[in-house]
C-alpha atoms as one frame of an Amber mdcrd trajectory, in Angstrom:
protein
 118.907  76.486 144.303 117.636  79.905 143.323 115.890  79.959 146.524 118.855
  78.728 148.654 121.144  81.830 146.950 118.320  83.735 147.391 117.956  83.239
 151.018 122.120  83.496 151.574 121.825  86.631 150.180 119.276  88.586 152.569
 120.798  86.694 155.720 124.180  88.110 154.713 122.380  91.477 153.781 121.062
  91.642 157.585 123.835  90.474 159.161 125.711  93.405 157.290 123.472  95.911
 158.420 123.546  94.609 161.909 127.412  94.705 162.373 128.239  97.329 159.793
 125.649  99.794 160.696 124.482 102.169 163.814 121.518 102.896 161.866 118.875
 101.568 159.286 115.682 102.783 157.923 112.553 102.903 159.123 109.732 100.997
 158.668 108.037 101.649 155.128 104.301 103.159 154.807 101.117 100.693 155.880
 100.082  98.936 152.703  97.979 100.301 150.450  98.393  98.392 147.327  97.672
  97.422 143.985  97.339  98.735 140.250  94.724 101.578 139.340  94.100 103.055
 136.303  95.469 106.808 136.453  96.564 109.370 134.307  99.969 110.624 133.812
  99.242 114.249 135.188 100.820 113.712 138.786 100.650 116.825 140.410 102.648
 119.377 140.626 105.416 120.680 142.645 108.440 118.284 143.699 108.505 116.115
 146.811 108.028 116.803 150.085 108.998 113.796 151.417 112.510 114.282 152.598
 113.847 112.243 155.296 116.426 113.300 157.764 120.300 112.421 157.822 120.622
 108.821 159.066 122.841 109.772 161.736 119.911 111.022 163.304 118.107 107.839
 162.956 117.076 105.019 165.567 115.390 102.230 164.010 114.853  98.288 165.134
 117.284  95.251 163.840 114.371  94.007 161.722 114.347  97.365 159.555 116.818
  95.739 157.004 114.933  92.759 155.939 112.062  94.877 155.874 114.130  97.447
 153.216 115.235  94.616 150.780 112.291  92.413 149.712 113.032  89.498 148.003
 111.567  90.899 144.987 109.137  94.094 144.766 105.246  93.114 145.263 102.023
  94.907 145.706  99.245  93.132 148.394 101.751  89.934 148.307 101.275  89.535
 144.676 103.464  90.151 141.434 103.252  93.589 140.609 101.488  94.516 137.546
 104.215  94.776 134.143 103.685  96.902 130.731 105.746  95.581 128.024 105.878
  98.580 126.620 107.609 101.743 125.752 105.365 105.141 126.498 106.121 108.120
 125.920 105.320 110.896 129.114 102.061 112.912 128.763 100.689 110.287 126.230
 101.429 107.159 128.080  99.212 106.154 131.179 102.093 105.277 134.100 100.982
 102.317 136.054 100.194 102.723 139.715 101.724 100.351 141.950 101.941 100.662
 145.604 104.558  97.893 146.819 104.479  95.882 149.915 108.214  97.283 151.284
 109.646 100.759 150.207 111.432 102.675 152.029 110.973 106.388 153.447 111.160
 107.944 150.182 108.231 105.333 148.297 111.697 103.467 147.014 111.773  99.893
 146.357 114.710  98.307 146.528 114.111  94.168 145.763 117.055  91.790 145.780
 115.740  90.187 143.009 115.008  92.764 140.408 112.064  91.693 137.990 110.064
  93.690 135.500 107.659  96.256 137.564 105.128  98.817 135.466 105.680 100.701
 132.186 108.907  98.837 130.295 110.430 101.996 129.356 109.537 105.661 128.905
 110.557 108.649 127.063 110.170 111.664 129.366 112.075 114.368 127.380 113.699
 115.040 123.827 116.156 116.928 122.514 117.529 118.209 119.655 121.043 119.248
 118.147 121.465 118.980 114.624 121.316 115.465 113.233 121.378 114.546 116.389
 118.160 113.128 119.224 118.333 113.094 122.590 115.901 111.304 124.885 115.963
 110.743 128.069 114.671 107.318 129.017 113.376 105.410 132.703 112.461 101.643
 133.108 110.236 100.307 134.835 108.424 103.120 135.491 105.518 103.608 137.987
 103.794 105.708 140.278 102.373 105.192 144.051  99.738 108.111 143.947  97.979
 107.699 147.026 101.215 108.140 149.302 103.677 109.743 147.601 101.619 111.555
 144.809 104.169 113.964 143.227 107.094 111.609 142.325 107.532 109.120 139.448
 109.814 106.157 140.054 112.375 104.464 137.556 114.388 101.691 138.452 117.055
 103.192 135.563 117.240 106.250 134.087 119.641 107.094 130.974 119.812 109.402
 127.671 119.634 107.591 124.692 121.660 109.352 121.454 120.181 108.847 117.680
 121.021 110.035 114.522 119.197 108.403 111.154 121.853 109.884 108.832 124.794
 108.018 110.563 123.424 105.174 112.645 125.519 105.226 116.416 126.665 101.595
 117.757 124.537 100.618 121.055 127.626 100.585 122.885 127.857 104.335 122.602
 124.219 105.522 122.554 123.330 105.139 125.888 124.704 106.919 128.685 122.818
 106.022 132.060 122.489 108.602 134.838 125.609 108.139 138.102 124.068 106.040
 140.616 126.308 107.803 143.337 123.506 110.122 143.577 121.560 107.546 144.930
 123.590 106.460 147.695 125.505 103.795 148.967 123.399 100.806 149.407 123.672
  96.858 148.737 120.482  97.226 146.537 119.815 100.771 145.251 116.611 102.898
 145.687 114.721 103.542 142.279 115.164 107.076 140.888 112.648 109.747 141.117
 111.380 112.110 139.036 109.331 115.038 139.340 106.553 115.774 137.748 106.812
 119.585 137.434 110.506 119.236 136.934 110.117 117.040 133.096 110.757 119.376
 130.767 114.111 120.829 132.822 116.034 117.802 132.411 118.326 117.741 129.382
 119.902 120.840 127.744 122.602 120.746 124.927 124.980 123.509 124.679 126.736
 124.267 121.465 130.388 124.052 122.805 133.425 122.792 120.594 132.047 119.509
 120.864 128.042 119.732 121.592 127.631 118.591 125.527 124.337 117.460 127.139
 124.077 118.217 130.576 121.648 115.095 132.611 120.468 116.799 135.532 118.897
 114.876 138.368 116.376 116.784 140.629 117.096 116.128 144.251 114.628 117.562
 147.080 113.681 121.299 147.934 116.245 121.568 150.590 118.303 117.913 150.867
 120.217 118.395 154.382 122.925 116.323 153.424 124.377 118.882 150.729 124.495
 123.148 151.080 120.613 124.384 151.327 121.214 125.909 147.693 122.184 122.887
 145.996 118.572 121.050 144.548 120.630 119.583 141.827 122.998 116.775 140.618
 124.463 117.008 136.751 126.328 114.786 134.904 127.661 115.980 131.291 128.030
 113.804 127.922 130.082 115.350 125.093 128.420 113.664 121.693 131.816 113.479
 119.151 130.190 114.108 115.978 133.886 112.725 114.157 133.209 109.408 115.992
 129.576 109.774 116.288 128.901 108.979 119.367 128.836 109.774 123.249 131.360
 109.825 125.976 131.012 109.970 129.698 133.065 113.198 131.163 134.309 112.522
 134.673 135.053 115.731 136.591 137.695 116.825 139.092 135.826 118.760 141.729
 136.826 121.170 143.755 135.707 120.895 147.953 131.863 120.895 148.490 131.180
 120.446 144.653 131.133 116.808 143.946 128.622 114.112 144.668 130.305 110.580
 145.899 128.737 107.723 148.017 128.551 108.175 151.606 130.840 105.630 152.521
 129.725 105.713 156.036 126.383 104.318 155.107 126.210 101.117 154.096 122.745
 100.449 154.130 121.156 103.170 155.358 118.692 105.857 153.927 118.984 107.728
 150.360 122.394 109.715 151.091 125.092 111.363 148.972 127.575 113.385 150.292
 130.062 116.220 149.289 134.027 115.446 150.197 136.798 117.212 150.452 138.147
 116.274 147.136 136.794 114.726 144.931 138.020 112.791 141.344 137.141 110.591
 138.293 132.945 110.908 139.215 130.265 111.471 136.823 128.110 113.734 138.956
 128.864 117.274 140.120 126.413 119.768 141.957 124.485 122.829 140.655 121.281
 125.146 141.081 120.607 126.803 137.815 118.251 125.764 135.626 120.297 126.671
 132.355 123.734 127.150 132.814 125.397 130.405 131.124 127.919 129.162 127.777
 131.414 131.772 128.542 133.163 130.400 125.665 133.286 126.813 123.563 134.987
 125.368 126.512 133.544 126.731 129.677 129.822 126.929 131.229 128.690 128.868
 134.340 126.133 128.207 137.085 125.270 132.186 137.914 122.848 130.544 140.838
 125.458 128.729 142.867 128.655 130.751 141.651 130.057 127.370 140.192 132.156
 127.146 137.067 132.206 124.361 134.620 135.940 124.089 132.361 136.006 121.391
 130.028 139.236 119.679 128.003 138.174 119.178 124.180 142.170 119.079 123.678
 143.437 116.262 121.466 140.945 113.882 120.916 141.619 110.990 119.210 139.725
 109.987 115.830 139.810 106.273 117.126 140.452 105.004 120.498 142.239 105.882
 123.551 140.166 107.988 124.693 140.093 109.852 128.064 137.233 110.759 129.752
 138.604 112.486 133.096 138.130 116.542 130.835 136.296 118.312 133.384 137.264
 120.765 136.529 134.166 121.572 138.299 135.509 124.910 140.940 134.061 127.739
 142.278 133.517 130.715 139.561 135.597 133.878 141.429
């Protein structure tokens, strides 16, 4: 049965991508497989390997199945999995080269089971009472071909505080996969090497927010050449104790959405007109300027951050939608 489902499922998947897109992705690098031993020190400076706009891309029917392996593998075999959590610059990262990835190193199985390290702790925080950390699973490396990335298949920040325990439902806040792109089964995210260290900051506002930023490449050509950044914000509620999602209004050019022209086709966001009710605005700046408890500024881009801390409820009915991302004039 499970193969049956199994089987439906990537006939459907190429069938979509045959009718529903002009373009795929290319074929993924020649195999060069398997698990070495390696250390966690993976070079420095950020990727390199940016691909172009799909538009611009001409690839064979067969491309599809080729992008969505049944499940991920390394030299046709299971790939190697860590059951356990590590913590980055202690922690030796497995390094797994799978079978089928696609132009950025990505795997993207149907069939997602357990690849490399189990978890990771790449950065902490701290406010107060309160830890931040933010957190990858499945974590791995592919050295040999694309030597200055890290891949997760999740990626969230994880909220504790010993003196007043927070409920799992509210710890974890997991990072917007619309800066992924659109695709059946999503790419794994990428960090940078270089970059750890630059991606959580907590700003002492009238409720604390953490801003999750997610490092995209050196000059992505589907967003403005100065944009190298996606951020999502968390407000921590310290009369609830725990952590809320804000969603953002964005004005034009400032908001990250799925490219809903692509339906399986390469690693693409895309800014629109308007945008509303999305975790995930752009930025530049490595720490953003604090105006006043309610407002942050991004001097780099010239991109102004307002947030709503205005009647909050002690208990329930709460409303997430308390940002307005605009241009700072």
């Amino acid at each position: 049965m499970k193969k049956a489902i199994t089987a439906i499922l990537t006939t459907a998947l190429i069938l979509s991508a045959l009718t529903a897109c002009e373009n795929g992705v290319p074929e993924s690098p020649s195999d060069v497989g398997g698990f070495s031993t390696s250390s966690t020190d993976s070079g420095n400076g950020s990727s390199s390997e940016q691909s172009d706009d799909s538009s611009s891309t001409q690839v064979d029917n067969s491309s599809a199945e080729n992008m969505y392996p049944e499940k991920a593998t390394s030299n046709g075999a299971d790939c190697v999995f860590v059951d356990e959590r590590g913590v980055y610059g202690e922690t030796e990262i497995p390094d797994i080269h799978c079978d089928k990835v696609d132009l950025q190193g990505s795997v993207r199985p149907i069939e997602v089971t357990p690849i490399g390290l189990e978890s990771m702790v790449f950065e902490t925080r701290t406010f107060g009472d309160y830890t931040v950390n933010l957190v990858g699973s499945y974590v791995r490396t592919d050295k040999e071909n694309f030597p200055d990335i890290i891949y997760a298949r999740s990626l969230w920040i994880e909220i504790e505080n010993e003196k007043a325990p927070i409920s799992e439902n509210s710890r974890k806040t997991y990072c917007a996969p619309t800066i992924l792109g659109q695709s059946v089964f999503k790419p794994e995210y990428r960090l940078f090497p270089d970059r750890i260290g630059s991606y959580l900051d907590i700003y002492d506002m009238e409720y604390p927010v953490i801003a999750m930023r997610y490092f995209l490449d050196d000059k992505p050509k589907y967003i403005a050449e100065d944009i190298t950044q996606a951020v999502k914000f968390v407000m921590i509620i310290p009369k609830r104790n725990e952590a809320a999602d804000i969603l953002a209004a964005c004005a034009p050019g400032l908001g990250i959405v799925y490219n809903e022209k692509l339906l399986n086709g390469l690693q693409t966001v895309t800014n629109k007109e308007t945008v509303s009710g999305w975790p995930s605005a752009v930025c530049a700046t490595d720490e953003f300027k604090v105006i006043d408890e309610k407002t942050l500024v991004d001097e780099t881009a010239g991109i102004k951050y307002s947030f709503d801390f205005s009647d909050i409820p002690s208990l329930g009915n709460f409303s997430h939608e308390r940002l307005t991302v605009e241009k700072n004039v």
